[in-house]
DRENTI-85264 format. One line per 10 residues: number of its first residue (from 1); their letters; for each residue x, y, z of C-alpha. Coordinates in nm, 2 decimals, m for minus. Layout:
<vodos>
NUM> a> X,Y,Z | ...
</vodos>
This chain:
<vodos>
1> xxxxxxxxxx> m18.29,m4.92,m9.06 | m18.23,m4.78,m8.73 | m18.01,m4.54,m8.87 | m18.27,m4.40,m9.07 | m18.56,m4.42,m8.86 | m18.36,m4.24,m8.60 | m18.27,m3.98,m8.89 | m18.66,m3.96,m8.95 | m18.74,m3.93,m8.55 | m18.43,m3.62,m8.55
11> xxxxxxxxxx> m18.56,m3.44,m8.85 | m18.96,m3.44,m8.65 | m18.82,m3.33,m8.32 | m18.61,m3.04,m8.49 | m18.93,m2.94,m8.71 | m19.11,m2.92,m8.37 | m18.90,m2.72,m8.21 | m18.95,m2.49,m8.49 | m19.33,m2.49,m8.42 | m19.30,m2.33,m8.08
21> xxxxxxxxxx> m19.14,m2.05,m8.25 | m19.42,m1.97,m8.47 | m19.64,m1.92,m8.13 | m19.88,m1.60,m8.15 | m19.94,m1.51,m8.51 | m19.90,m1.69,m8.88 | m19.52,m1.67,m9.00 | m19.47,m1.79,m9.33 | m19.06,m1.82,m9.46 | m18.94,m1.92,m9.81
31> xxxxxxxxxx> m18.59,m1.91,m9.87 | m18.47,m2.02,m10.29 | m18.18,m2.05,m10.41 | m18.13,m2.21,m10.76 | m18.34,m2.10,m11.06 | m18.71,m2.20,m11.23 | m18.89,m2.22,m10.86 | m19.24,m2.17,m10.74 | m19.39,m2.14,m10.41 | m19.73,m2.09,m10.27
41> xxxxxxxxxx> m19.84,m2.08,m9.91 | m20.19,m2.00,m9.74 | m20.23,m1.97,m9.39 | m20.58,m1.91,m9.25 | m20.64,m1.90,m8.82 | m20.39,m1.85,m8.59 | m20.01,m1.94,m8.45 | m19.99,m2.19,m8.83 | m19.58,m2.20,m8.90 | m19.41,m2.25,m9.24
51> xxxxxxxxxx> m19.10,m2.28,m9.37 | m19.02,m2.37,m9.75 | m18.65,m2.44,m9.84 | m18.58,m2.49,m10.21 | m18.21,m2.54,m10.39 | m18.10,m2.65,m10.71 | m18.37,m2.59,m11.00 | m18.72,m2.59,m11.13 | m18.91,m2.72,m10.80 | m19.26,m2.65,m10.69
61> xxxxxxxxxx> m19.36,m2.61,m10.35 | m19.72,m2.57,m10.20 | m19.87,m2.55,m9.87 | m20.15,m2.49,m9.70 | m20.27,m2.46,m9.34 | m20.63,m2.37,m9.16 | m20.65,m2.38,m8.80 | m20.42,m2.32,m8.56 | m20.09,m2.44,m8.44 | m20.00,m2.61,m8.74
71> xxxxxxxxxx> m19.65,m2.65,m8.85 | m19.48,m2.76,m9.18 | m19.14,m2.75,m9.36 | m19.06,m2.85,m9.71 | m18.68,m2.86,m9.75 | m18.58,m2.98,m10.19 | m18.27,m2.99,m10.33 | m18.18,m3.11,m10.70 | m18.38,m3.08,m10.95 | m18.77,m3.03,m11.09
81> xxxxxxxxxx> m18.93,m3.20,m10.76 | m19.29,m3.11,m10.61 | m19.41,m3.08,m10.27 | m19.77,m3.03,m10.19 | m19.90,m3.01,m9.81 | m20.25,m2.95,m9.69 | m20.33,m2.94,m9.30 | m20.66,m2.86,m9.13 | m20.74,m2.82,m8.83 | m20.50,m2.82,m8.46
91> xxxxxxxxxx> m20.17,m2.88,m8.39 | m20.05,m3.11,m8.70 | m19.70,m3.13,m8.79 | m19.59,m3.20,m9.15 | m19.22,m3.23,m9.26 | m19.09,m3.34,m9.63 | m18.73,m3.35,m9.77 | m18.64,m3.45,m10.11 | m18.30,m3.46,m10.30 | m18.28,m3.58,m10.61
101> xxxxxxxxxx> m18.49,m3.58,m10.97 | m18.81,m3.58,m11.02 | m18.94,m3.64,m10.64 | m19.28,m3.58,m10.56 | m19.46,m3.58,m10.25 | m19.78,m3.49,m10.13 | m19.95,m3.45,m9.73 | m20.32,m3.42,m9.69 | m20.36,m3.44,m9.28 | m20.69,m3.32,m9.10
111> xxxxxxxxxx> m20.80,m3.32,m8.76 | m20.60,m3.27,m8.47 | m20.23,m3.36,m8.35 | m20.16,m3.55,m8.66 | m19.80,m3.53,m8.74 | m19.64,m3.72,m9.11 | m19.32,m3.73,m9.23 | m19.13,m3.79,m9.61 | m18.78,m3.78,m9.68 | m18.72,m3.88,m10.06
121> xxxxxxxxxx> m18.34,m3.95,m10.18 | m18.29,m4.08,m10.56 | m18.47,m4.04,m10.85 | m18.90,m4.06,m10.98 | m19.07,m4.16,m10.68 | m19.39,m4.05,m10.54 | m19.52,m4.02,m10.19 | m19.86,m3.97,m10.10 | m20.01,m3.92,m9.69 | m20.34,m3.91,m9.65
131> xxxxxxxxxx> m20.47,m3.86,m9.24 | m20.81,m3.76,m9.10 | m20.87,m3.81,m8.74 | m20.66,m3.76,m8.47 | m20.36,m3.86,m8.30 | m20.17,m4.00,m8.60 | m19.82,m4.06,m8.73 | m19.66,m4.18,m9.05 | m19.35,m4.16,m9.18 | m19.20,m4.27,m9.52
141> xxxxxxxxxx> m18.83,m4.26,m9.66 | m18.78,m4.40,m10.00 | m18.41,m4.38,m10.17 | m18.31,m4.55,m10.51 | m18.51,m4.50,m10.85 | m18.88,m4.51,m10.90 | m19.06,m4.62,m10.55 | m19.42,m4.53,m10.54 | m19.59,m4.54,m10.22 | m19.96,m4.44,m10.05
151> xxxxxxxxxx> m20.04,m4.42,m9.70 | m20.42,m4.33,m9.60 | m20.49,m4.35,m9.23 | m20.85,m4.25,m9.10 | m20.95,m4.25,m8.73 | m20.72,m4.21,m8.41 | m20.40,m4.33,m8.32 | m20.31,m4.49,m8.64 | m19.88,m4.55,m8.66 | m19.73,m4.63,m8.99
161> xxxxxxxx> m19.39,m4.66,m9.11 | m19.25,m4.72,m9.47 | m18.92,m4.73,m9.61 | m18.83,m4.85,m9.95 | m18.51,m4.87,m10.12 | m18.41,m4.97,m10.48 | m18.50,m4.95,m10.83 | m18.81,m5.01,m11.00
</vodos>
């Protein structure tokens, strides 16, 4: 468990240090290889960063930021997974990574230094993080077949962790 909360602490830290490079204007990249993909982003205020990575076939990838100095990364690999992120407001961070079938995760943050994480390995599982305040941090890993999982955090400073493994 160490080992993969440490992976999970690695992947936020790298995903920051892309935010300081999307300092002084929106910058929006999308790189897919594979075939049967869709993306969609929306950036609305100023120095927002994206960066959508999609391999293998048929995802679907969505985000959208309003504010400023918002950051997020979807990274998918396998096949016919969906990522959906929403962030309003200041300085959240939002990073999801998903291998497998049929992943499907979604990040709703608003407010202000907010920063949620998902990393999805296996097959059918859903992740849902829901944060309005400030100041606060999820992360969730699920690996195996069929984990389902909802974190909703309101208010400031709120930590939570999930990991799941196994099949359902």
């Amino acid at each position: 468990m160490k080992r993969i909360l440490s992976a999970a602490l690695a992947l936020a830290i790298i995903a920051g240090a892309g935010a300081a490079e999307a300092q002084g204007r929106n910058r929006v990249q999308v790189d897919q290889r594979g075939v049967g993909h869709g993306a969609a982003v929306a950036q609305n205020g100023d120095r927002n960063g994206s960066v959508t990575v999609q391999g293998g076939r048929g995802h679907y990838a969505s985000g959208v930021q309003t504010g400023y100095d918002n950051f997020l990364r979807m990274d998918q690999y396998g096949t016919r997974n969906q990522a959906t992120t929403d962030q309003r407001g200041e300085r959240n961070l939002a990073v999801t990574a998903q291998d497998g079938l049929r992943l499907k995760a979604q990040t709703y943050q608003q407010g202000y230094n907010n920063v949620a994480g998902t990393a999805q390995m296996g097959t059918n599982h859903r992740a849902l993080t829901e944060q309005t305040g400030a100041n606060n941090a999820s992360a969730i890993i699920q690996t195996g077949n069929g984990q389902d999982v909802e974190v909703r955090q309101r208010g400031e400073g709120n930590i939570s962790v999930v990991v799941q493994s196994g099949y359902n």
